[in-house]
py3Dmol code that shows the C-alpha trace and the ligand (Angstrom):
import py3Dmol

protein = """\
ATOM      1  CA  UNK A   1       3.525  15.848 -38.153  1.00  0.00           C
ATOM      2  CA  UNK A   2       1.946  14.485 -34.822  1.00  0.00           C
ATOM      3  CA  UNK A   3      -1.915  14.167 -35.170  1.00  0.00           C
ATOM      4  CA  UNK A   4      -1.931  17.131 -32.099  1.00  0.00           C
ATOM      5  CA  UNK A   5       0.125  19.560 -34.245  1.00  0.00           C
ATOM      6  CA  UNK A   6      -2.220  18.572 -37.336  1.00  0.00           C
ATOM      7  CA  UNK A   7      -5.248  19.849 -34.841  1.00  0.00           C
ATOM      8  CA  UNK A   8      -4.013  22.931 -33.632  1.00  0.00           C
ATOM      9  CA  UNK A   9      -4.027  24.437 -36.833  1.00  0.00           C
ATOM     10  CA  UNK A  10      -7.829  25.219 -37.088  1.00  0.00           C
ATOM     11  CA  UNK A  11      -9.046  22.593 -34.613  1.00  0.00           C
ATOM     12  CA  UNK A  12     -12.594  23.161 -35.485  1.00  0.00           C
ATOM     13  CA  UNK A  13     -12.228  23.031 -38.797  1.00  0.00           C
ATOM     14  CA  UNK A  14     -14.046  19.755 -40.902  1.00  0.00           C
ATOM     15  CA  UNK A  15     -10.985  19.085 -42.491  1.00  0.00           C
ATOM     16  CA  UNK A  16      -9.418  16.926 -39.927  1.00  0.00           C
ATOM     17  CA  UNK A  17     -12.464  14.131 -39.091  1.00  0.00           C
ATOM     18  CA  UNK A  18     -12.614  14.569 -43.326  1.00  0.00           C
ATOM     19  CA  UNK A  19     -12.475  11.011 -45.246  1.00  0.00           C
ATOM     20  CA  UNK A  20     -10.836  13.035 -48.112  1.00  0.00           C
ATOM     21  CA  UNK A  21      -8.047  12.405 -46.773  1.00  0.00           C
ATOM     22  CA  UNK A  22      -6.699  16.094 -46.103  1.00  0.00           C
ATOM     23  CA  UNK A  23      -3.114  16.480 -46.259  1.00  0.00           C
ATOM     24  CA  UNK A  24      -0.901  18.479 -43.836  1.00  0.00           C
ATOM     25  CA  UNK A  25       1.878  21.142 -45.587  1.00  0.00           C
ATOM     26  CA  UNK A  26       4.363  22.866 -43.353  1.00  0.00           C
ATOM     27  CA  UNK A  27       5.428  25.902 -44.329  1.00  0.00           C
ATOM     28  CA  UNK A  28       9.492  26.812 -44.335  1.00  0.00           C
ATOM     29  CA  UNK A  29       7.953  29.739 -41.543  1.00  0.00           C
ATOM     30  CA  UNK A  30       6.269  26.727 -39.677  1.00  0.00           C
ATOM     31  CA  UNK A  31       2.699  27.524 -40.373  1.00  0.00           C
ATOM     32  CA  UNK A  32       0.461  24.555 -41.296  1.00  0.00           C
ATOM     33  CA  UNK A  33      -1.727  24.626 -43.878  1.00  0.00           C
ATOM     34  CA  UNK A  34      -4.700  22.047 -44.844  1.00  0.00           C
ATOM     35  CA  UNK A  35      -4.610  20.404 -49.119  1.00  0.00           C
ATOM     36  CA  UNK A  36      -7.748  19.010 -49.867  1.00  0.00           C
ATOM     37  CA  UNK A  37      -7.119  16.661 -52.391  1.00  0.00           C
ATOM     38  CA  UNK A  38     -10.790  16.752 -53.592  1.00  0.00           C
ATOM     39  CA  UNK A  39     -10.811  20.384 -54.468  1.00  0.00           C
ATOM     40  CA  UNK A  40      -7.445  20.200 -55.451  1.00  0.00           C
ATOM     41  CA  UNK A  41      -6.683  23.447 -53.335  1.00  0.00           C
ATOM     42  CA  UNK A  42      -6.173  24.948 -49.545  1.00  0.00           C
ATOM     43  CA  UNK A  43      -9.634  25.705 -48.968  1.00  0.00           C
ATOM     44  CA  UNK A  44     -10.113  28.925 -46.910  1.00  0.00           C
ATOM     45  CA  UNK A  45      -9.650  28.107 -43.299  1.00  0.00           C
ATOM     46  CA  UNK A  46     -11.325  27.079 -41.013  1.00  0.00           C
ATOM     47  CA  UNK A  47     -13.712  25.010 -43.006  1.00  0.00           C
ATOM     48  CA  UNK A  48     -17.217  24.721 -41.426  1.00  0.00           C
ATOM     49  CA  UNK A  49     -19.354  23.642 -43.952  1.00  0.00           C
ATOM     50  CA  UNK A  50     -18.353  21.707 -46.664  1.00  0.00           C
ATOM     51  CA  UNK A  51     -20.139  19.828 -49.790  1.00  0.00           C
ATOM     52  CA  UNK A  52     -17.843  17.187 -50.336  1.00  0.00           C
ATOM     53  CA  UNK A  53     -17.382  16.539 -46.586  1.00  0.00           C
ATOM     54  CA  UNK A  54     -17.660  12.915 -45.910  1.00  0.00           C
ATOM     55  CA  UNK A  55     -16.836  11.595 -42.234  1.00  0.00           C
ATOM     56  CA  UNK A  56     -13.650   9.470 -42.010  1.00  0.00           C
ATOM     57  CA  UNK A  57     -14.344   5.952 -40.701  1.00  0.00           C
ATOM     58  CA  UNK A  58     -13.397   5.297 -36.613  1.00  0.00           C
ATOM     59  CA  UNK A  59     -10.155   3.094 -37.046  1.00  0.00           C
ATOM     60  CA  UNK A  60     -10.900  -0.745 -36.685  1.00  0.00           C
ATOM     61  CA  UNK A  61     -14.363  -0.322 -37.907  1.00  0.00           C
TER      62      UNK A  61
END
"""
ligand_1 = """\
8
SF4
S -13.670 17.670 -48.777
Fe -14.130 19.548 -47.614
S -14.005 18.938 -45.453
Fe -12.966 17.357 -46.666
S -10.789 17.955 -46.677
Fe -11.746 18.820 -48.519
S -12.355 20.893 -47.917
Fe -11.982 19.739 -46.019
"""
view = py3Dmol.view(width=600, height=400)
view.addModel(protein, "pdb")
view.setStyle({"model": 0}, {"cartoon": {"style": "trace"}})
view.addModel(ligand_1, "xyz")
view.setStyle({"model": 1}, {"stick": {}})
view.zoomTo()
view.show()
């Protein structure tokens, strides 16, 4: 899934500048939904505040 298509679902939510890394499921009807694979679960979205949130690093840093 393009990184575009991975933001419109939610685009505010944490999830997607999330170190974690998240991971992107498309359902067979086409909606996305966001796996946290810290939590082990799809958190209740959009996620705006999150204890395990840790910023993922800018590429080539
Ligand atoms: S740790 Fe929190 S912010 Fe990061 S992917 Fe999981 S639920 Fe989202």
């Amino acid at each position: 899934m393009s990184a575009a298509g991975q933001r419109a679902a939610f685009p505010d939510s944490l999830c997607h500048s999330c170190a974690a890394p998240p991971r992107y499921v498309t359902s067979d009807r086409g909606s996305i939904f966001i796996y946290c694979p810290i939590f082990k679960r799809y958190p209740p979205q959009p996620v705006h505040a999150c204890t395990a949130y840790a910023p993922r690093p800018e590429r080539g840093a």
